[in-house]
N, C-alpha and C positions, 0 to 999 in steps of 0.2 A: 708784410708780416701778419697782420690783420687777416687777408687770405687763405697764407700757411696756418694759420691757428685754426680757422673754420674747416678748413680741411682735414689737420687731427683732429678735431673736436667731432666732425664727421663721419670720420674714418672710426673712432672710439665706441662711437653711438651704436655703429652698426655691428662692430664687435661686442658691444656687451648685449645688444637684444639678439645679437644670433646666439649667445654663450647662454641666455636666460632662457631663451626659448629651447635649446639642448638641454639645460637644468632640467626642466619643466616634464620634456618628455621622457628624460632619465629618471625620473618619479614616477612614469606612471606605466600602471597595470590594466591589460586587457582581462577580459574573463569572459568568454562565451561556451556555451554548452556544449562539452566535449563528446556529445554521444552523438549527437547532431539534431538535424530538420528535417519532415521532412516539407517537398516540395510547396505546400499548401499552408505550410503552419506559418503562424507568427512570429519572426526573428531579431531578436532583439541581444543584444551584449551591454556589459557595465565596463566603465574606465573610472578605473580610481587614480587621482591625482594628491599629493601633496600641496601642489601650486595650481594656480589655474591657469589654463589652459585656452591662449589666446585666438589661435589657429583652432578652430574644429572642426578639421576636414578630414574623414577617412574613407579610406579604399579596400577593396578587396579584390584580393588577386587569388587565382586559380593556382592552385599550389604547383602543379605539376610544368604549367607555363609558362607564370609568372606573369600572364596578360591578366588587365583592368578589367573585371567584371562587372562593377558598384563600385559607386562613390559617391558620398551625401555628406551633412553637417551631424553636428551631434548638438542636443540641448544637455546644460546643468539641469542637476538634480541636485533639489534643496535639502537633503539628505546629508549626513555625516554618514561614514561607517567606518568605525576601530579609529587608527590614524589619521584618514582622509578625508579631510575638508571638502573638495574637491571630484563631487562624481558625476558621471553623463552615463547618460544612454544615448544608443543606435540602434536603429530600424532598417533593416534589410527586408523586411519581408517581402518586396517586390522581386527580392532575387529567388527565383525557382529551379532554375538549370542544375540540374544532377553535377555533383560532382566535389571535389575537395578542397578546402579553399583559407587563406589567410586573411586577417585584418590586419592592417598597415594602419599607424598611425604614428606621425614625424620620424618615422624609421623603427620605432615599435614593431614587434610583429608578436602576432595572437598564438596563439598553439591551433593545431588544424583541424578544421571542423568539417565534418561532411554535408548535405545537402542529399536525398536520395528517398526511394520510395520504399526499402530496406532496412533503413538501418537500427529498426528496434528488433531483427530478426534474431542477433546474436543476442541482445539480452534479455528475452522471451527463451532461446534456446539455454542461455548460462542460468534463470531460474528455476528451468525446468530440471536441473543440472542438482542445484541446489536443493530441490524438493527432495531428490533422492539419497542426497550426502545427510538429510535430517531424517531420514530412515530410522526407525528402532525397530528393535526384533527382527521376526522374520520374512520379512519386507523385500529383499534385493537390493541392500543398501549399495549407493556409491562411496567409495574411498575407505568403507571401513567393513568389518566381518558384522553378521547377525549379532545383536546385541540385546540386553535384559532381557532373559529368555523365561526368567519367573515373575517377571511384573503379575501382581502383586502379591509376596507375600503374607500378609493379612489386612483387612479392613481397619480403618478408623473412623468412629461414627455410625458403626451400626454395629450393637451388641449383638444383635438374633444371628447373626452370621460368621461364625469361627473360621480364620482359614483363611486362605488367599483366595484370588478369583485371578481368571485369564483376562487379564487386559496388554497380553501384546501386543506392539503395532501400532501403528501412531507416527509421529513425529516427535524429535525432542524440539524444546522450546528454543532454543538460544544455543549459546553455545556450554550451555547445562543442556544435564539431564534429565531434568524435568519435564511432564508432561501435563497438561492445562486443556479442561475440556473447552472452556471459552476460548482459547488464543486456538486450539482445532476443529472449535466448529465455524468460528469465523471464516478460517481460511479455507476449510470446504466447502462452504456453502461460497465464497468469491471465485472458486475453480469451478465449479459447477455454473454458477451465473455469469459467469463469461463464456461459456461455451452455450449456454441459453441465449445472450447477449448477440450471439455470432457464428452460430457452429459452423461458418465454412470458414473464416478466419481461425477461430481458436480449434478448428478439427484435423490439425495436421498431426499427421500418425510417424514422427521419424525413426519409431525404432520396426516400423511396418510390421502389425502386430493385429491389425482391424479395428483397433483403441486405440480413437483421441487420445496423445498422452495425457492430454487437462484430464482427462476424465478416468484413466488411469491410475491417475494421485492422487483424484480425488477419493477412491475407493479405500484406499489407504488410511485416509479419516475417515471415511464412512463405518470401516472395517472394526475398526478400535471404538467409536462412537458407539455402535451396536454391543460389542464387548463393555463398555464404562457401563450401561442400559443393563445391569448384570442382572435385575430384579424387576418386575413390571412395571413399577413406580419407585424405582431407587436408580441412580446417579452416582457413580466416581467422577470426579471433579478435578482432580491432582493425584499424580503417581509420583513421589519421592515429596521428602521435605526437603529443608532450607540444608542436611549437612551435605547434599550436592556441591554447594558452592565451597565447601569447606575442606576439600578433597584436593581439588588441584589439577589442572590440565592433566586429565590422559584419556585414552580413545577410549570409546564406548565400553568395545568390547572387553575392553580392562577396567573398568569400572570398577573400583574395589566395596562400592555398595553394592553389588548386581547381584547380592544373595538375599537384598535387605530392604528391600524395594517396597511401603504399605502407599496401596490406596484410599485419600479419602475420601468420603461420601457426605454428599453436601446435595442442595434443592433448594431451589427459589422458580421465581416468576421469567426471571431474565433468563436461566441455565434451559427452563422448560419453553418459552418461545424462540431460542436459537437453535436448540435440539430440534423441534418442533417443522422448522425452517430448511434446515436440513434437508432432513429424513422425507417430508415431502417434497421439493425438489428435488432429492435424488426419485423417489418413486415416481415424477412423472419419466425423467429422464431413462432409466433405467427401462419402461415399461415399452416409450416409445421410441428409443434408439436399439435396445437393445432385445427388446418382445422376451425380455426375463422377469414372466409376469409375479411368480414368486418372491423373487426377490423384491419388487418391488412393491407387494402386498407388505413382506414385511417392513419392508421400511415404512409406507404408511401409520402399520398398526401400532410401531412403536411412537410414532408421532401423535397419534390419536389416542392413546393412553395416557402419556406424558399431560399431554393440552387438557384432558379432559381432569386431572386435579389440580387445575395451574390457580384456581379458587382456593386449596387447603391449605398450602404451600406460601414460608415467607416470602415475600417481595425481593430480594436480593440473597443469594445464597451468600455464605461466607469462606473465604479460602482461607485454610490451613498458611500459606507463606505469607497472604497479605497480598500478592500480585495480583492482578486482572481483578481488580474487585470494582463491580457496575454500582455506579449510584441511581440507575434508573430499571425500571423491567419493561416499563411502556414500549419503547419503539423495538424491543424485541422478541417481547409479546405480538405486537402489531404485525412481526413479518411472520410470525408462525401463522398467526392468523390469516393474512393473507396467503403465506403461501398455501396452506390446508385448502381455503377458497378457490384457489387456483387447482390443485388438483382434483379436488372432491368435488365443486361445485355446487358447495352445502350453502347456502345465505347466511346460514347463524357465523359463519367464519368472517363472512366479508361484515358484516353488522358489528363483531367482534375488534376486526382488523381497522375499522373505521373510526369506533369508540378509543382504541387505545393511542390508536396514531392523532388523533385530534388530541388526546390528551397529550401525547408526547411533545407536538409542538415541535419546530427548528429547533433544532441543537447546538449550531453554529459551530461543528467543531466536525472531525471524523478521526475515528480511531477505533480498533477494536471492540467498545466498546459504545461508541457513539456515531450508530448507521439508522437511524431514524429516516435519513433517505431513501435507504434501502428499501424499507416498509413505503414512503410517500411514493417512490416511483409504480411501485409495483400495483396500489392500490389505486392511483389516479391510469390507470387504466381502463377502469371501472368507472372512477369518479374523480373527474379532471381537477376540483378546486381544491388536491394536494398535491397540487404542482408546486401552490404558493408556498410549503414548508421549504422544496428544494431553494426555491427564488429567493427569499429569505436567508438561507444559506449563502447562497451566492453573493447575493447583496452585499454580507457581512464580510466577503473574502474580498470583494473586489474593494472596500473600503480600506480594510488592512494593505491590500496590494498598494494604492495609492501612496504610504507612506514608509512602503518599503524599497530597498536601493534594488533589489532582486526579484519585486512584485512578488512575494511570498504572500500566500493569501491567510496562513495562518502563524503564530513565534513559535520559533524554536521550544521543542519539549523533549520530553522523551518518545522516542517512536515517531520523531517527525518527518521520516523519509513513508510510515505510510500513511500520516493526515496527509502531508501533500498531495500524497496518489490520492489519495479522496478527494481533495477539494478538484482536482483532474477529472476524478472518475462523475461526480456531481457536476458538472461542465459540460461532461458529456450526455448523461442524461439528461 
C-alpha cells in the first residue's frame, strides 16, 4: 500500500511540474528585431514571462529546415516591464550564417527574423520612398498631384514686405501641412552628411538618373531653404499656422487652405547656424561632385551673410505654432561654424566653431534639435579633445541601457524613433 501511494504521489509530482512548466511557457513572450542582423552585429532578444521560468534553454532553428543552428542559456533581468515580472535576455551574436531563422523556447516559437548583409536595403529604399510622398509643390511628388502652389500668400513679421513670396517646395512636416525651416534643415543637412559619411554606400542612383538619390532629395530642401532666404538677412521659418490641424485628413492637393497659406519670418542664433551648416555642406558637395561652381558659390554666399549677423540676432528664434522651438543656439552655431571652416578654410570659423561647441558642452540627448555631436565630430577632426563631448554622450546612454529591459539608451518621448537613430548614429561616430 505504502508503495502504491509513492507511486501516485510520484506519478502527481511529475504531472503537476510538467502542467507548471507548460503554464510557464504559455505566459511567455519572445520579442526579437523583426527587420533583422546583420552578420557582424550584436544579437540579442527579450522574453517576458509572468512566471519564472525554470528551464532557460533556447534554440534556434533555420526556418526553412527546421535544423539546430544555436542553442545557449538565458540570464534574468532584474527589470519589471508593464505585466511582467519575469524578463531574460539572449545573445546570439556568435551566430553569423545568412539566413532566416526562429527562437524556440519550450515550444514557444519567435516571429522570423533574418540574419544577412542586406537587409537594411529595403528600408533605406522605403524612406527614400517616403522622402518623396512628403513632397510639396512642384517637386514630383509620390502618391499625390503637385501641391500648395501659392505658398506663401503674405508675410507675418516683416512689415516692409506686402505680398506673398515663393516658398514652394520643401517637404510637409508630418502628416500636416505644415512646413518648419528647423525640422528642414536638419534633415538636409543628415541627407547630405551621409553621403559625405560614405558616398559609395549612400551613392546609389536607382532611378539611374547620374544623382545619388540622397543627394537628389536633398536638393529639395536645399531648393525651398534658398527660397525661406527670401531677403539677404531675413528667414521664413514656418509656412501655414496651427488651422492645418484643424481641417481634417485630406490630400494635399485638396487642401482647402492652399489659397491661404502666410509665411512667418523669424531669426535667431540657432536658425542662422543650421542654415549656415547647410548651405556650406551643400557648396562643398555640390562644387566637388558635381563642378556646378555657381551654384555652389551661391549657397556659400548665402551662408556667409546669414553667419556674418548671427552677433545682432536673438539667441533663439520663436515659432509662430510653438513646435521645434531650440532652447540652445551653441551646438548649431558651432556646426555652421565648423562647417564654414571646412569649406572656406577661414581660422576665424574654426576659432568660432571651438568657442561655441566648448560652450555647448554634451547634451546627452539627440533630436532635432539636440546634435551638438554633430558639431564635436566634425570639429575634433581638427582637434581631437572633442571627442570627449560624443564619449560623454555615450557614457550617458550606456547607463540608461543598463536599466533598460530593451537597452534603450534614451525614454520614450516624443520623436523617439529619431533620438534612438542618434544615440545609433553617435556610436558610430
Amino acid at each position: 500500500m505504502k508503495r502504491l501511494t509513492r507511486n501516485i504521489f510520484f506519478i502527481l509530482s511529475i504531472l503537476i511540474a510538467g502542467n507548471l512548466l507548460a503554464q510557464n511557457y504559455k505566459n511567455l513572450y519572445i520579442r526579437v528585431n523583426q527587420v533583422g542582423f546583420l552578420p557582424s552585429d550584436l544579437k540579442t532578444a527579450v522574453i517576458f514571462s509572468k512566471r519564472p521560468i525554470n528551464k532557460q534553454n533556447f534554440t534556434i532553428v533555420n526556418e526553412k529546415s527546421g535544423r539546430v543552428v544555436f542553442s545557449g542559456k538565458f540570464e534574468k533581468k532584474v527589470d519589471t516591464y508593464g505585466n511582467f515580472n519575469f524578463n531574460y535576455t539572449i545573445d546570439f551574436s556568435k551566430l553569423k550564417t545568412d539566413g532566416q531563422y526562429n527562437i524556440l523556447i519550450g515550444g514557444k516559437k519567435s516571429y522570423p527574423f533574418k540574419i544577412g548583409r542586406m537587409i537594411y536595403n529595403n528600408v533605406v529604399d522605403t524612406l527614400m520612398l517616403f522622402f518623396r510622398e512628403q513632397r510639396c509643390g512642384p517637386t514630383h511628388p509620390f502618391l499625390h498631384k503637385a501641391c500648395h502652389l501659392w505658398d506663401v500668400v503674405r508675410l507675418i513679421g516683416d512689415p516692409s514686405h506686402p505680398g506673398g513670396v515663393d516658398v514652394t517646395g520643401g517637404w510637409h512636416d508630418a502628416g500636416d501641412y505644415i512646413k518648419f525651416l528647423s525640422t528642414t534643415g536638419f534633415t538636409t543637412y543628415m541627407l547630405m552628411f551621409a553621403y559625405e559619411f560614405d558616398p559609395v554606400k549612400f551613392g546609389f542612383d536607382n532611378n539611374h538618373n547620374g544623382v545619388p538619390d540622397i543627394l537628389e532629395e536633398a536638393k529639395i530642401g536645399l531648393d525651398w531653404m534658398l527660397k525661406a532666404n527670401y531677403s539677404k538677412y531675413k528667414l521664413i521659418t514656418q509656412v501655414q499656422d496651427l488651422r492645418d490641424h484643424e481641417v481634417g485628413w485630406r490630400m494635399p492637393s485638396n487642401d482647402t487652405l492652399r489659397y491661404d497659406r502666410p509665411g512667418f519670418v523669424g531669426m535667431g542664433k540657432n536658425q542662422i547656424g543650421l542654415f549656415a551648416a547647410v548651405m556650406s555642406m551643400a557648396s562643398r558637395i555640390w562644387s566637388k561632385k558635381f563642378k556646378s561652381y555657381k551654384l555652389a558659390n551661391k549657397y556659400l554666399n548665402a551662408a556667409e551673410n546669414l553667419y556674418s549677423i548671427r552677433n545682432n540676432v536673438p539667441n533663439i528664434d520663436s515659432s509662430e505654432s510653438g513646435f521645434y522651438q531650440d532652447k540652445t543656439f551653441l551646438g548649431k552655431l558651432a556646426l555652421g561654424a565648423i562647417e564654414l571652416y571646412i569649406t572656406t578654410h577661414k581660422k576665424s570659423y574654426l576659432s568660432d566653431a571651438e568657442m561655441y561647441a566648448d560652450s555647448a558642452g554634451s547634451d546627452f540627448w539627440w533630436s532635432w534639435g539636440n546634435i551638438n555631436s554633430l558639431a564635436d565630430y566634425r570639429i575634433a577632426e581638427f582637434a581631437p579633445r572633442f571627442k570627449k563631448y560624443i564619449y560623454q554622450n555615450l557614457k550617458s546612454f550606456n547607463t540608461r541601457m543598463d536599466s533598460s529591459v530593451f537597452r534603450e539608451g534614451l525614454p520614450y518621448s516624443w520623436g523617439t524613433t529619431n533620438s534612438f537613430l542618434g544615440v545609433a548614429l553617435q556610436s558610430i561616430l
